[in-house]
GUKOL-982823 format. One record per residue: residue in one letter; x, y, z of N, C-alpha, C in turn. Coordinates in steps of 0.1 Angstrom, whole numbers, padded with zeros to 4 digits, always signed. Atoms other than C-alpha are relative to their C-alpha. Example, Ala and Ser with C-alpha at 12.3 -4.5 7.8 and 13.67 -1.06 7.14 Angstrom:
<rs>
a+0009-0012+0000+0123-0045+0078+0009+0012+0000;s-0009-0011+0000+0137-0011+0071-0008+0011+0008;
</rs>
This chain:
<rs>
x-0011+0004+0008-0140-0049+0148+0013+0002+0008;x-0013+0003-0005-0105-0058+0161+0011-0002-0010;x-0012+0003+0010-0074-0053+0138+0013-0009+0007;x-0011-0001-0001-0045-0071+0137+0009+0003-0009;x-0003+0001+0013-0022-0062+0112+0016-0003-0002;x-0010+0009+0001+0009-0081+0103+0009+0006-0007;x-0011-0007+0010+0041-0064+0086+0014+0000+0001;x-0013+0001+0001+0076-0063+0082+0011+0009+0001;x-0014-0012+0001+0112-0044+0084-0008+0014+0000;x+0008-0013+0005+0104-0009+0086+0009+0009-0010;x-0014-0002+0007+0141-0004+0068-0007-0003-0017;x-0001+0007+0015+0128-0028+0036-0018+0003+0000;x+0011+0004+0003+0090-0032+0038-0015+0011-0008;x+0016-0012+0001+0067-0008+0015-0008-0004-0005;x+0012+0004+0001+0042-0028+0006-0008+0001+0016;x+0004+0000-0013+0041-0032+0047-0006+0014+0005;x+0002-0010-0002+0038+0003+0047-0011+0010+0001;x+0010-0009+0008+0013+0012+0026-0018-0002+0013;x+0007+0005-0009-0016-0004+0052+0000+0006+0016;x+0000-0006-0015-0001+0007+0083-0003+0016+0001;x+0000-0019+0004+0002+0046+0070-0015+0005+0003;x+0014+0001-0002-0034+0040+0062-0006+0002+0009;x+0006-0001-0010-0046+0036+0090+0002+0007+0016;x-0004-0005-0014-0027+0051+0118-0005+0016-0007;x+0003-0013+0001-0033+0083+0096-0018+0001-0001;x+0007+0001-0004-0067+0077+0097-0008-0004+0014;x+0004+0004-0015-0072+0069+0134-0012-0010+0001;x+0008+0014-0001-0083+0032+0126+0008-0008+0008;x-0012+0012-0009-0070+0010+0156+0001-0019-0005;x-0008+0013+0005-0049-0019+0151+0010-0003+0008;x-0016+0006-0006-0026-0043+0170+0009-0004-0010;x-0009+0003+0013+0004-0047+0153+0010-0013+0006;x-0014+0007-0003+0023-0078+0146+0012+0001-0007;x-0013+0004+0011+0062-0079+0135+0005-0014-0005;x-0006+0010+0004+0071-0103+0116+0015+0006-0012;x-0014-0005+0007+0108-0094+0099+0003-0009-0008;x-0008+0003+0011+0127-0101+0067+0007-0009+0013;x-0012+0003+0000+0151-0126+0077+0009-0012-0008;x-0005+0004+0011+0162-0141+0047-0005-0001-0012;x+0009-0003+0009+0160-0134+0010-0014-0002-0004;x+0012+0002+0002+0126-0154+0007-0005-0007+0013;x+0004+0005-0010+0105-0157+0039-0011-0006-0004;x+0011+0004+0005+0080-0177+0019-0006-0008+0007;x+0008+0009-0008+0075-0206+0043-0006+0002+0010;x+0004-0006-0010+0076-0190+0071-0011+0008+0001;x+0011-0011+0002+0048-0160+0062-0011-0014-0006;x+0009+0006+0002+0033-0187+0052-0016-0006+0008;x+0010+0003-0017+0015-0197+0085-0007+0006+0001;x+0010-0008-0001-0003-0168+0080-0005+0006-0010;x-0002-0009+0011-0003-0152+0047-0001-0011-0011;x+0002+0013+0007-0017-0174+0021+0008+0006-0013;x-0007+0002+0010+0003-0159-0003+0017+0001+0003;x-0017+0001-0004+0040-0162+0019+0001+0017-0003;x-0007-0016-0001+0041-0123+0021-0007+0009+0008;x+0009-0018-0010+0032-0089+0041-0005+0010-0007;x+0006-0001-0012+0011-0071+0049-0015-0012-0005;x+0014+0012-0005-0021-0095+0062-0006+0008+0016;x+0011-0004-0013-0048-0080+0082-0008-0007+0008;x+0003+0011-0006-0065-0102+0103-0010+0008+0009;x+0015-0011-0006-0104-0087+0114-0004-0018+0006;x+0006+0015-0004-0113-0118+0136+0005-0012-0004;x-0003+0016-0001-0116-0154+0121+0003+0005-0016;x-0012-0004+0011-0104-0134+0090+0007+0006-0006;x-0013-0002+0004-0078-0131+0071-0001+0010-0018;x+0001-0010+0011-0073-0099+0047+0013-0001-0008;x-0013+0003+0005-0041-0104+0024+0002+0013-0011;x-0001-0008+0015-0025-0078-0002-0004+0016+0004;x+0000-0015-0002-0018-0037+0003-0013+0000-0007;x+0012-0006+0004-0049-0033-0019-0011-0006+0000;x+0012+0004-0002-0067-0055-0008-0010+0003+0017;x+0003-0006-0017-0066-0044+0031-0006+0014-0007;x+0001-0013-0006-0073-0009+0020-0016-0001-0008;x+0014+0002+0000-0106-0019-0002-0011-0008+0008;x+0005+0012-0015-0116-0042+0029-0005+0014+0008;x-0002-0011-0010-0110-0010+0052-0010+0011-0008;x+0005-0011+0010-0126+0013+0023-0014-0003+0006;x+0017+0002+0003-0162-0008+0028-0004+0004+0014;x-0005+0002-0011-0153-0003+0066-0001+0013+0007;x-0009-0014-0006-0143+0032+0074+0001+0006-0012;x+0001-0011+0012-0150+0064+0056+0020+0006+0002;x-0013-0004+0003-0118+0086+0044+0010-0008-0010;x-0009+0009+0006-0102+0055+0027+0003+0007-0015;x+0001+0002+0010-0113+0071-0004+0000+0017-0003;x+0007-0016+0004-0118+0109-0016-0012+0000+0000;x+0013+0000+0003-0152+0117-0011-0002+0007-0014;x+0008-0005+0006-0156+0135-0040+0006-0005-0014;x-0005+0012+0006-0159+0117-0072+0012+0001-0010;x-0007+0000+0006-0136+0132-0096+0017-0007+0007;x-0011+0002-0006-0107+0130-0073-0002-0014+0005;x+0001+0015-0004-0120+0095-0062+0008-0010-0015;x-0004+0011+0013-0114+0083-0098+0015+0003-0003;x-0010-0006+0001-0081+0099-0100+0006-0007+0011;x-0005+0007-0012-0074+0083-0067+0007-0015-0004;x-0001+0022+0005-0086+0044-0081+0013-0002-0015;x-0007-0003+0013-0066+0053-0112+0018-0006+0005;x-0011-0004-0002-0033+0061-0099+0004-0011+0012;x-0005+0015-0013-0032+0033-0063-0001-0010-0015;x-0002+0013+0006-0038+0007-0092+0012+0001-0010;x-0016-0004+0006-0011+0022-0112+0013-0004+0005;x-0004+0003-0007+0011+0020-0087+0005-0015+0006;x-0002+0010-0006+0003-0009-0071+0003-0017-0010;x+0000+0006+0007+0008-0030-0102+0010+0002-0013;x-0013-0008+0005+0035-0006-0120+0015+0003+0002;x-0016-0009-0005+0068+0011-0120+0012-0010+0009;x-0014+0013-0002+0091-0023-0120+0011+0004+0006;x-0011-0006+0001+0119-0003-0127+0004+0010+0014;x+0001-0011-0013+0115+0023-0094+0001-0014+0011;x+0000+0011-0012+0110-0010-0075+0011-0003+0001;x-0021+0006+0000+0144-0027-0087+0007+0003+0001;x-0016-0011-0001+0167-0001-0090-0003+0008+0011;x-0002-0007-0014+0159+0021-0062-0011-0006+0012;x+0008+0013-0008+0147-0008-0036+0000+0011+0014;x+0006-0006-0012+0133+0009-0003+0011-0002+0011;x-0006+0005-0012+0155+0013+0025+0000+0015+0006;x+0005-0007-0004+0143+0041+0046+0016+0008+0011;x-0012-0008-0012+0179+0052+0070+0012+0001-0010;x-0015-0005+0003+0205+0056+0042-0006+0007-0016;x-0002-0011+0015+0213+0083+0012+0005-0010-0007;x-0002+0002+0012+0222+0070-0020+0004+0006-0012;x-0008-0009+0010+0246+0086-0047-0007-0012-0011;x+0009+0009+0007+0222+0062-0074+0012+0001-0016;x-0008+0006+0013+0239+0042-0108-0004+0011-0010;x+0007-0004+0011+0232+0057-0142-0013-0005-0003;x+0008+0013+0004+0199+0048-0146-0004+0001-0011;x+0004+0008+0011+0185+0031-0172-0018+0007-0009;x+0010-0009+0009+0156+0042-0199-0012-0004+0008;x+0017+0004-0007+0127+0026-0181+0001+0006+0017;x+0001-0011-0011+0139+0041-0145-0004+0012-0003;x+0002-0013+0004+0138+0074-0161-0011+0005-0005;x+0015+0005+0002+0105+0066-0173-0013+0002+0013;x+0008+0005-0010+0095+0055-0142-0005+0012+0012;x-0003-0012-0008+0105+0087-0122-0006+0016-0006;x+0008-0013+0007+0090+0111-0150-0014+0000+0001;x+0015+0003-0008+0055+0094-0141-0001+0003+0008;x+0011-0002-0012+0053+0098-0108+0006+0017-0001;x+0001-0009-0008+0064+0132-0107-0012+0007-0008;x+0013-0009+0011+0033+0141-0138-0007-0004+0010;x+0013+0000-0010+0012+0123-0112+0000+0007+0015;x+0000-0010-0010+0022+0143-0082-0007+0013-0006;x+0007-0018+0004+0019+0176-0100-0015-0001-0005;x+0016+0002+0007-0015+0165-0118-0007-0001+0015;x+0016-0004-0010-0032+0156-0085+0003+0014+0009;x+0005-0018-0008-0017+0190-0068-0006+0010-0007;x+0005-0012+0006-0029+0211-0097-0015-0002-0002;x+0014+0005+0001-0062+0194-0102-0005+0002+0014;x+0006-0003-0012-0072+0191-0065+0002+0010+0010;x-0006-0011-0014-0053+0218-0044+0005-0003+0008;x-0009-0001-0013-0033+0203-0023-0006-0002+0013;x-0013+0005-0001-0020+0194+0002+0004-0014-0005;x-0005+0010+0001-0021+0160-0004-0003-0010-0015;x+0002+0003+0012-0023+0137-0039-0015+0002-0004;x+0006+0004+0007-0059+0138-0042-0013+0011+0008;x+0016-0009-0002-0078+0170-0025+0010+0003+0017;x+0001-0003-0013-0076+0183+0011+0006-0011+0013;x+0000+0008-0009-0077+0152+0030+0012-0012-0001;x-0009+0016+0000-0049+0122+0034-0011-0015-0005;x+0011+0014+0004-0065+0089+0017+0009-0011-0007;x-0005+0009+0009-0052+0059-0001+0012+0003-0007;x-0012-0005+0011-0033+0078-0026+0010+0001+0003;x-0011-0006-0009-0010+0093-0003+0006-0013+0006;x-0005+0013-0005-0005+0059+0015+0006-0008-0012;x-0005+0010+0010+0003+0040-0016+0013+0005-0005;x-0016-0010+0004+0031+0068-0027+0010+0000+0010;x-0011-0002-0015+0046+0071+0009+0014-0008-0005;x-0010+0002-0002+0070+0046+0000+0010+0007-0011;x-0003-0005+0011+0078+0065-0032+0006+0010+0009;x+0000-0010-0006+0084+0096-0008+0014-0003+0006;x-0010+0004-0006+0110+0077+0008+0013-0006-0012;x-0011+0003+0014+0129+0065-0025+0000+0015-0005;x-0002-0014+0006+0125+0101-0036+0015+0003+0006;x-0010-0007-0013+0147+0113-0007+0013-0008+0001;x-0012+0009+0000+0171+0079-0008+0006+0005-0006;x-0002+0001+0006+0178+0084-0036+0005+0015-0010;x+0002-0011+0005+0178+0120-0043-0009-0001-0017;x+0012+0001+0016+0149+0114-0074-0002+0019-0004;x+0001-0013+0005+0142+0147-0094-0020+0000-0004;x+0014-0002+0002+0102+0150-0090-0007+0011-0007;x+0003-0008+0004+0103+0183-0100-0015+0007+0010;x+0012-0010-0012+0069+0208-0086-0006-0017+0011;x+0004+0005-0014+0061+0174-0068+0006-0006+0012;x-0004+0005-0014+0084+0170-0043-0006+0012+0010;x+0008-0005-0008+0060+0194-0025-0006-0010+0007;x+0011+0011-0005+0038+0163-0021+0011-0009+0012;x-0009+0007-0005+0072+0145-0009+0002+0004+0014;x+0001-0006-0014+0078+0172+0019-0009-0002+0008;x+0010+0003-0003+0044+0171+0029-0005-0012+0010;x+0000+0012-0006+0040+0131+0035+0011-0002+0009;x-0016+0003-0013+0080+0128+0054-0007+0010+0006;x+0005-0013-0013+0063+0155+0079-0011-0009+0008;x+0013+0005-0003+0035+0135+0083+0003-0008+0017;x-0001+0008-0015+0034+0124+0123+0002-0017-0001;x-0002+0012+0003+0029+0088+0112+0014-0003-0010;x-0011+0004+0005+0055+0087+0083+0015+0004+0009;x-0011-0001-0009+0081+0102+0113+0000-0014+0007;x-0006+0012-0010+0075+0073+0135+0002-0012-0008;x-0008+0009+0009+0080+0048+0108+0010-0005-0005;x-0014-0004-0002+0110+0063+0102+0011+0000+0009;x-0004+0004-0009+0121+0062+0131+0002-0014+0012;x-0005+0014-0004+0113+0030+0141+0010-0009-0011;x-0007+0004+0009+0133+0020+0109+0016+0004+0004;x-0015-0004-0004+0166+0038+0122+0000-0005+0014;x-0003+0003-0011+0161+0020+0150+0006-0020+0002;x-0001+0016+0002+0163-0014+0138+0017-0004-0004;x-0015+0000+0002+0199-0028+0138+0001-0014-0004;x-0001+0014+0008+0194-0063+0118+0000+0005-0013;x-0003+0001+0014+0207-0063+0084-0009-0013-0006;x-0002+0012+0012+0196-0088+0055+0003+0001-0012;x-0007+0000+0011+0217-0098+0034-0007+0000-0019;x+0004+0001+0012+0197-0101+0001-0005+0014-0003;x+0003-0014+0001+0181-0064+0009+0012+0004-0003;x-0008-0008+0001+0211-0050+0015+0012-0001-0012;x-0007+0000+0012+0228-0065-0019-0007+0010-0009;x+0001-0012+0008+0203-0045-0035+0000+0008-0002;x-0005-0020-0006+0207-0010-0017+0015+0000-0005;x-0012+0001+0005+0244-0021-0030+0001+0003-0016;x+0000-0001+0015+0237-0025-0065-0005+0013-0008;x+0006-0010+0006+0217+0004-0068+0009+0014+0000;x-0011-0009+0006+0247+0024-0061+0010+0005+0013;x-0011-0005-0011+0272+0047-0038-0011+0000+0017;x+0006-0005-0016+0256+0045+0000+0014+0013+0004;x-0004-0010-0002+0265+0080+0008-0002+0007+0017;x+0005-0005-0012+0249+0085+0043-0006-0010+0008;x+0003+0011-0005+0242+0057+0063-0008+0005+0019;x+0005-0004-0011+0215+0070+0095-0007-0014+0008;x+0009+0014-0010+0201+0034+0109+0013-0003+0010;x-0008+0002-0011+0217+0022+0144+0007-0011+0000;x-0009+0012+0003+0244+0000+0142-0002-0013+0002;
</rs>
């Protein structure tokens, strides 16, 4: 097997995220291609490769894997670890990435991913507040249920990868997780989510339609990406 895996901004992109986390924290190799945000809809463009005009797209040979959940049950049939071995925490796992990956509008639109600046955040709204009281029941539920350290038992898996970007809007944004920003500290430590991070404060292209929404969502208070 030969990965390539295709993804975007490291500033804007957590769907892009969720795939690459995966795997580097699993020590599954992969060449990586960038392809960057550069204007609100890079639909034609991603198109060339990405039958659905978006990131991430894995690319194992003569094919083409599309969709954060769909790379990681591709990689799941592939490579052990993807999953909790053990089954309770497995189901608790599938439960909570499909949650996620199909959930929490409100977390998406109002506090939009942008990994190098603080945020003094609007008033939010009844479904943010919603949105922010789930994930922190599902942090504490899988640290009390499994033990820690990470959402879903001992080992780093899926779970953890699908939240990462949550981990990073926690922190934008100063979010109130309550007992789970244990889980929060945890993942930002993580060797992989540093260099992510870092390659994201290294990036010095703006886009404008991102950065309307880091605007709208409220006071930029701390601004750490390279000019």
């Amino acid at each position: 097997m030969s990965y390539t895996l295709i993804t975007a901004n490291r500033n804007y992109s957590s769907w892009s995220l969720r795939p690459w986390l995966l795997m580097k924290a699993l020590g599954i190799p992969f060449a990586e291609r960038f392809e960057p945000f550069t204007k609100p809809s890079n639909y034609d463009e991603f198109r060339a490769f990405s039958p659905t005009g978006q990131v991430p797209v894995l690319i194992d040979g003569e094919r083409t894997v599309w969709d954060s959940l769909g790379i990681a049950l591709y990689l799941a049939d592939r490579h052990p670890g993807v999953w909790p071995a053990d089954e309770a925490a497995r189901a608790f796992a599938h439960g909570i990435v499909a949650e996620m990956h199909g959930g929490f509008s409100a977390l998406r639109n109002d506090c939009t991913m942008n990994v190098g600046v603080r945020v003094k955040p609007r008033p939010m709204s009844a479904a943010l507040l919603r949105d922010v009281a789930r994930v922190a029941e599902i942090f504490t539920q899988g640290l009390d249920r499994f033990g820690g350290p990470w959402l879903a038992g001992e080992a780093f898996s899926a779970t953890d990868a699908f939240f990462a970007p949550v981990a990073f809007r926690v922190r934008t944004y100063g979010l109130d997780v309550g007992r789970g920003q244990a889980w929060v500290d945890q993942v930002l430590a993580h060797p992989a989510m540093r260099d992510w991070e870092q390659q994201a404060l290294a990036e010095t292209w703006r886009e404008a339609g991102h950065e309307a929404e880091l605007a709208a969502a409220g006071e930029i208070i701390a601004d750490y990406r390279k000019a």
